[in-house]
KOLDREN-843383 format. One record per atom (N, C-alpha, C, O): residue in one letter; atom name; x, z, y. Coordinates in Angstrom, 2 decimals, decimal comma. Layout:
BEGIN
+---------+-------+---------+---------+---------+
: residuo : atomo :      xx :      zz :      yy :
+---------+-------+---------+---------+---------+
:       A :    CA :       X :       Z :       Y :
...
+---------+-------+---------+---------+---------+
This chain:
BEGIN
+---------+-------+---------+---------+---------+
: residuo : atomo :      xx :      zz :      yy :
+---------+-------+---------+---------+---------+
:       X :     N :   -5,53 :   35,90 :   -2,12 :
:       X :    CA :   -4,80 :   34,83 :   -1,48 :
:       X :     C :   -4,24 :   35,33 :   -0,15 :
:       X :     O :   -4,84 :   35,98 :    0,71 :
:       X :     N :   -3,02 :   34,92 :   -0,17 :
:       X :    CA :   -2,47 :   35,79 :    1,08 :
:       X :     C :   -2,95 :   34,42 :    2,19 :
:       X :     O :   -3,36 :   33,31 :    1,85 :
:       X :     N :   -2,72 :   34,97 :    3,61 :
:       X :    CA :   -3,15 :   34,15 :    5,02 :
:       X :     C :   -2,35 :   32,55 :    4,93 :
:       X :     O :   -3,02 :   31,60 :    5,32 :
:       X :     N :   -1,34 :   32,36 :    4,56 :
:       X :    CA :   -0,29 :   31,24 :    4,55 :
:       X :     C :   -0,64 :   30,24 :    3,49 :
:       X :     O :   -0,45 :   29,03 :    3,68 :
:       X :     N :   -1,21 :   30,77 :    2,27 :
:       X :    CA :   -2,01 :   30,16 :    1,53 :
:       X :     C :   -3,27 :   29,33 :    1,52 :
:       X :     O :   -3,49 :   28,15 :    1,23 :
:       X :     N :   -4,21 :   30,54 :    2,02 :
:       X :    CA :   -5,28 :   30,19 :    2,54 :
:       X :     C :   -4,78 :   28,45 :    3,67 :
:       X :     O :   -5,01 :   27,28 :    3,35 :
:       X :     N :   -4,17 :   28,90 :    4,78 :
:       X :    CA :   -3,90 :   27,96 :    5,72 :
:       X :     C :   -3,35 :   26,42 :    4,98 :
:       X :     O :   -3,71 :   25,27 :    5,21 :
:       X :     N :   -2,59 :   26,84 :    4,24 :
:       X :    CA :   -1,79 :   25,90 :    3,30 :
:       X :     C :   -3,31 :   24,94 :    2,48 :
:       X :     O :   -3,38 :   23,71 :    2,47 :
:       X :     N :   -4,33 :   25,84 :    1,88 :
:       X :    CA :   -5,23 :   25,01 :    1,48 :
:       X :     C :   -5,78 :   24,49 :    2,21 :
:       X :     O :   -6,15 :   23,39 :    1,81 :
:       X :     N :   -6,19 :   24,85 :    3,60 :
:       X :    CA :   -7,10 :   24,17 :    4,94 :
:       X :     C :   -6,46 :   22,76 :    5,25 :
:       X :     O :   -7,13 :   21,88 :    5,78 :
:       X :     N :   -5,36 :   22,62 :    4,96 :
:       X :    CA :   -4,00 :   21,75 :    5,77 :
:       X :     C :   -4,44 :   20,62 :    4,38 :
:       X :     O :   -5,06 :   19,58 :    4,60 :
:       X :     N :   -4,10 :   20,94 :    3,27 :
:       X :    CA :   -3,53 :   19,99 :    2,38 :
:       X :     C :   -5,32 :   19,56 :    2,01 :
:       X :     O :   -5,38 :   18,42 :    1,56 :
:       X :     N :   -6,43 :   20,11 :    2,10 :
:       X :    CA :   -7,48 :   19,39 :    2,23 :
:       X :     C :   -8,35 :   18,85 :    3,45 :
:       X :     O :   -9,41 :   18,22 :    3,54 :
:       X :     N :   -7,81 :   19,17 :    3,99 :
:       X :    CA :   -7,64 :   18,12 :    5,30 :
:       X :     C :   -7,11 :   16,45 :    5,47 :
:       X :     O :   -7,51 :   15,42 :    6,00 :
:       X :     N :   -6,32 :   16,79 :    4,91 :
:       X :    CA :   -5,07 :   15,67 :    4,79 :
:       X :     C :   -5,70 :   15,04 :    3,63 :
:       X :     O :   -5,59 :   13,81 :    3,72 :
:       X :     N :   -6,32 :   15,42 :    2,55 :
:       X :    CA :   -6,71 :   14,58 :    1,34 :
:       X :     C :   -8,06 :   13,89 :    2,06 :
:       X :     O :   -8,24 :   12,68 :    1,89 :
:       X :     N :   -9,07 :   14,69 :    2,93 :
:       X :    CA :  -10,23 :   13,41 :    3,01 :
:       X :     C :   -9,55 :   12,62 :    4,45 :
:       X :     O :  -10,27 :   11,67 :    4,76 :
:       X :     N :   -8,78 :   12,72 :    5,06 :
:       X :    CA :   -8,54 :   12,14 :    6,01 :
:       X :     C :   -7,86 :   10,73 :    5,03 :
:       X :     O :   -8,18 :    9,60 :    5,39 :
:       X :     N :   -7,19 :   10,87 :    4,16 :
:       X :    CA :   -6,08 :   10,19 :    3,55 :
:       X :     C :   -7,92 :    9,14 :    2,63 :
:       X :     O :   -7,94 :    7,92 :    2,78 :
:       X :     N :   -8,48 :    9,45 :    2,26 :
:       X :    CA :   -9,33 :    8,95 :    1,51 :
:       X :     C :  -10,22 :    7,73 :    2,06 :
:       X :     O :  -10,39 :    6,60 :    1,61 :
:       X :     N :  -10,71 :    8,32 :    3,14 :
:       X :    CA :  -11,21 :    7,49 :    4,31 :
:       X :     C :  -10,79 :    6,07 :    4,76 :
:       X :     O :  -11,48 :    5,25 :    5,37 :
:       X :     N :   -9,54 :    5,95 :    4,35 :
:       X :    CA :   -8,29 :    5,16 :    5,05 :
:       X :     C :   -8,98 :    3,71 :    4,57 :
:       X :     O :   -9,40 :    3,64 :    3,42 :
:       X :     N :   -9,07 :    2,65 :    5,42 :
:       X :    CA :   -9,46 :    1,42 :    5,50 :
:       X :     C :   -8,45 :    0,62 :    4,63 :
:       X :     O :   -7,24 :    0,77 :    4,75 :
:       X :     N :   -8,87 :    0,00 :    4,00 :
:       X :    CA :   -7,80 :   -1,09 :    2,81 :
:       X :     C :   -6,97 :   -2,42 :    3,56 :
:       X :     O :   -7,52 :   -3,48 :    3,86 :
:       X :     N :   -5,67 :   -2,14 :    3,77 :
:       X :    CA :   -4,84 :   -3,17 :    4,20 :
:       X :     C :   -5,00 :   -4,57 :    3,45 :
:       X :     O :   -4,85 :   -4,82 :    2,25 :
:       X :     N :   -5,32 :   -5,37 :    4,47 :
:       X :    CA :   -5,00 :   -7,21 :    3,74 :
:       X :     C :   -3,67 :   -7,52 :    4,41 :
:       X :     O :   -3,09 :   -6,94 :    5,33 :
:       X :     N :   -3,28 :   -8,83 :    3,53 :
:       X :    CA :   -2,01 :   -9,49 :    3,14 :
:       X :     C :   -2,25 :  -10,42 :    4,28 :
:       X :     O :   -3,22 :  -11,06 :    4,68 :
:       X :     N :   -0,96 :  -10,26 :    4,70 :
:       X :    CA :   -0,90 :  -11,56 :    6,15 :
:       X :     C :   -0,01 :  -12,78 :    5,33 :
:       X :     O :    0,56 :  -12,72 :    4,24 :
:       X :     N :   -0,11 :  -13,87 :    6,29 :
:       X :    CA :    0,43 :  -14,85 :    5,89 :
:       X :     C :    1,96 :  -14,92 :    5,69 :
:       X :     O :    2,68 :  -14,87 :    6,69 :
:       X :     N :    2,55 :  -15,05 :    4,32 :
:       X :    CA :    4,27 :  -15,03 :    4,27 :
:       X :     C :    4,25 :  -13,45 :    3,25 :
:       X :     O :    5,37 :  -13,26 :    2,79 :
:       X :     N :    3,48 :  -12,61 :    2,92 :
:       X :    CA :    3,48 :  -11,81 :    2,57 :
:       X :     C :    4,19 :  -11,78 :    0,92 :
:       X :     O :    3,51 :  -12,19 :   -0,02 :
:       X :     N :    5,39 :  -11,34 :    0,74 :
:       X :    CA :    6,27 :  -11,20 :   -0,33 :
:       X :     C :    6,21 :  -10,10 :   -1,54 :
:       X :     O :    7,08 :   -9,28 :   -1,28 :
:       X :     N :    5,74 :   -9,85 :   -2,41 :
:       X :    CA :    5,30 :   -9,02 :   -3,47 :
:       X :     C :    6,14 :   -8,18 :   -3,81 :
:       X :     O :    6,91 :   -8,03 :   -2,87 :
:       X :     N :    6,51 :   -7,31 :   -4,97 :
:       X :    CA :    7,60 :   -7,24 :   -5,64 :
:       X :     C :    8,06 :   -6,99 :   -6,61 :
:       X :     O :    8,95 :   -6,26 :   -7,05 :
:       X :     N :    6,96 :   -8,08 :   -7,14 :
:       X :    CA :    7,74 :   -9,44 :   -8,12 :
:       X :     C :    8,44 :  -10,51 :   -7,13 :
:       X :     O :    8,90 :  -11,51 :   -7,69 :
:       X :     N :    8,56 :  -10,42 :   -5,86 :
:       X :    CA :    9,39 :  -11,76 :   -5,10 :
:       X :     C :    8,28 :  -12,89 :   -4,93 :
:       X :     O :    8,59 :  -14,00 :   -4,50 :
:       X :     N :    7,18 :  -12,61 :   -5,25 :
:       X :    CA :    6,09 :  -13,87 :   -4,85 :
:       X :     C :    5,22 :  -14,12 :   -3,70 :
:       X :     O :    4,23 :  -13,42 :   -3,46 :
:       X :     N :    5,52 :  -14,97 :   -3,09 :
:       X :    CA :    5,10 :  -14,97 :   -2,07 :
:       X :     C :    2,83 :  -15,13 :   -2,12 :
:       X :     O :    2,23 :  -16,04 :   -2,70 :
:       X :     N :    2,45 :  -14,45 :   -1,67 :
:       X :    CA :    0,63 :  -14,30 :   -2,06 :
:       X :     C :    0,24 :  -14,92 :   -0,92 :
:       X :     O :    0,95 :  -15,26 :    0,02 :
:       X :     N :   -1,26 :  -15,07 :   -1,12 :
:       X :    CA :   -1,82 :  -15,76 :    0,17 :
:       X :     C :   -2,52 :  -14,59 :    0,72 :
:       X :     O :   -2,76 :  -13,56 :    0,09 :
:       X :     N :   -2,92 :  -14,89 :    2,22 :
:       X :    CA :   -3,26 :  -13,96 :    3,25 :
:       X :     C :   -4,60 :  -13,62 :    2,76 :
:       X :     O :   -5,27 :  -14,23 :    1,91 :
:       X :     N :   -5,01 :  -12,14 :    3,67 :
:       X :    CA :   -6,21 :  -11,92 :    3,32 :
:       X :     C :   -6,68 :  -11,26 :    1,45 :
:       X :     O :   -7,73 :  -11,14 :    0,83 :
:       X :     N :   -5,49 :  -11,03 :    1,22 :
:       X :    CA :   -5,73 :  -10,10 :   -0,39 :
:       X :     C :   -5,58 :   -8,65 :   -0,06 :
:       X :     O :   -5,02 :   -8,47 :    1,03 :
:       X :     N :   -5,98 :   -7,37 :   -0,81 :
:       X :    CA :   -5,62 :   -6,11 :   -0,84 :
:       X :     C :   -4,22 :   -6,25 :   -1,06 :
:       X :     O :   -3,74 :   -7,36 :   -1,28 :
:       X :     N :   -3,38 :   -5,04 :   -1,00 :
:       X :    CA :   -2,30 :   -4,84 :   -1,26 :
:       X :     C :   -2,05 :   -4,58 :   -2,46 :
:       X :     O :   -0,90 :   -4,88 :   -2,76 :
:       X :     N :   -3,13 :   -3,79 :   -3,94 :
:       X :    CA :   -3,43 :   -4,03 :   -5,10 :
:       X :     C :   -3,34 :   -5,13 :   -5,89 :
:       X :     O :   -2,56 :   -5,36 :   -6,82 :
:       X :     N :   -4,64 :   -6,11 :   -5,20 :
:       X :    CA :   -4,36 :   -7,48 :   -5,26 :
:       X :     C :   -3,12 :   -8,49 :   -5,44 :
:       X :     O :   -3,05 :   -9,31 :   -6,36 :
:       X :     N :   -2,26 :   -8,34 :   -4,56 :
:       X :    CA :   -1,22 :   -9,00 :   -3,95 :
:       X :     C :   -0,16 :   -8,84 :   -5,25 :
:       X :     O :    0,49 :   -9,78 :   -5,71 :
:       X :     N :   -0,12 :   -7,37 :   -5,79 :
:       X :    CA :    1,04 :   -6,86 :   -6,86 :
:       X :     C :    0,45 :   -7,21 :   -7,89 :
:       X :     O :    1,25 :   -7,01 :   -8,80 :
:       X :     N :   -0,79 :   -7,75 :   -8,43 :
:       X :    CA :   -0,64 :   -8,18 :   -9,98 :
:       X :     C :   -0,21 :   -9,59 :  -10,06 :
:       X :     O :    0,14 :  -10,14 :  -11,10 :
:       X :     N :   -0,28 :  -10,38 :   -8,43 :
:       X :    CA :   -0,06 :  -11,76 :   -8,89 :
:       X :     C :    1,58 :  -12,06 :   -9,70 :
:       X :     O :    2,47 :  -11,28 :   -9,35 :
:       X :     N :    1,84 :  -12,83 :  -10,43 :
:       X :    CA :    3,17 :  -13,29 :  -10,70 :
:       X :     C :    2,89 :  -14,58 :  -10,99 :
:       X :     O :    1,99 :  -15,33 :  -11,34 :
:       X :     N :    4,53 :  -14,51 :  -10,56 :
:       X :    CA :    5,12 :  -16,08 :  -10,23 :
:       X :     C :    6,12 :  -16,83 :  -11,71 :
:       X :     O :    6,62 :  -16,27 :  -12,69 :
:       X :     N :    6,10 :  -18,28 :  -11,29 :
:       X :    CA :    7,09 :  -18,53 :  -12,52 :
:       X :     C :    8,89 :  -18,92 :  -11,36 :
:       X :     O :    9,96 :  -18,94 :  -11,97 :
:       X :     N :    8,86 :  -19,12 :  -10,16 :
:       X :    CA :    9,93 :  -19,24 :   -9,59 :
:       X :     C :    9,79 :  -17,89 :   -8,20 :
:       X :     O :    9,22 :  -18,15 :   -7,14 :
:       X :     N :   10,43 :  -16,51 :   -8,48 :
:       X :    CA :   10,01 :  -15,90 :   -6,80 :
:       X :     C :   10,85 :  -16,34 :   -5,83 :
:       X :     O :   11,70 :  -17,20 :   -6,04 :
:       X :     N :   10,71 :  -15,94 :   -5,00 :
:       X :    CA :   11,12 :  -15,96 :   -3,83 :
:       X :     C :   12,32 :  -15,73 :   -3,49 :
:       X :     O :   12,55 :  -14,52 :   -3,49 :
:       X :     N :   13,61 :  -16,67 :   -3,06 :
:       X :    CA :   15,16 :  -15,79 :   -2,93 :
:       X :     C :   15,66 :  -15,51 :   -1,70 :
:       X :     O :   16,40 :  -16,49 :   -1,82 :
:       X :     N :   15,88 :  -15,19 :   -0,87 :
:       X :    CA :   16,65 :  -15,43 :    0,27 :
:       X :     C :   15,64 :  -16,49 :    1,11 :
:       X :     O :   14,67 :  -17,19 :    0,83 :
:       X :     N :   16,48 :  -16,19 :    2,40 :
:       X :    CA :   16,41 :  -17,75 :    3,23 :
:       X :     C :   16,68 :  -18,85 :    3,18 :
:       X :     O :   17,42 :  -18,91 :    2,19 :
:       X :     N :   16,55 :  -20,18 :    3,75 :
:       X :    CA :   16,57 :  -21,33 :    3,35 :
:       X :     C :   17,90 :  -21,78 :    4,52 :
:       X :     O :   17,79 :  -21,97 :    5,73 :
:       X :     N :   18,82 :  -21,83 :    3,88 :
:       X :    CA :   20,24 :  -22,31 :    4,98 :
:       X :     C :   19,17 :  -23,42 :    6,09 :
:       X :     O :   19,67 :  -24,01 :    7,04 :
+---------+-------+---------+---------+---------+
């Protein structure tokens, strides 16, 4: 393994347990899917994408 390699593996497993560690985002209130459905607060972001809707979400309200 040449030196750049080596470094290249130090770097990119670094970055994988740092990336692993990472605390799970919840859904704030107004939070829009995309399927267009609006979810309620306090879900994973996992969570949030299986819900579906029968009317989503369009635009703003004139």
């Amino acid at each position: 393994m040449t030196q750049t390699n080596r470094w290249l593996m130090w770097l990119l497993t670094g970055l994988a347990i740092v990336g692993c560690g990472k605390e799970e985002t919840l859904t704030q209130g107004g939070y829009i899917n995309l399927a267009g459905c609006e979810v309620p607060a306090g879900l994973t972001l996992e969570q949030a994408e299986k819900i579906e809707c029968s009317a989503p979400v369009t635009g703003a309200l004139p």
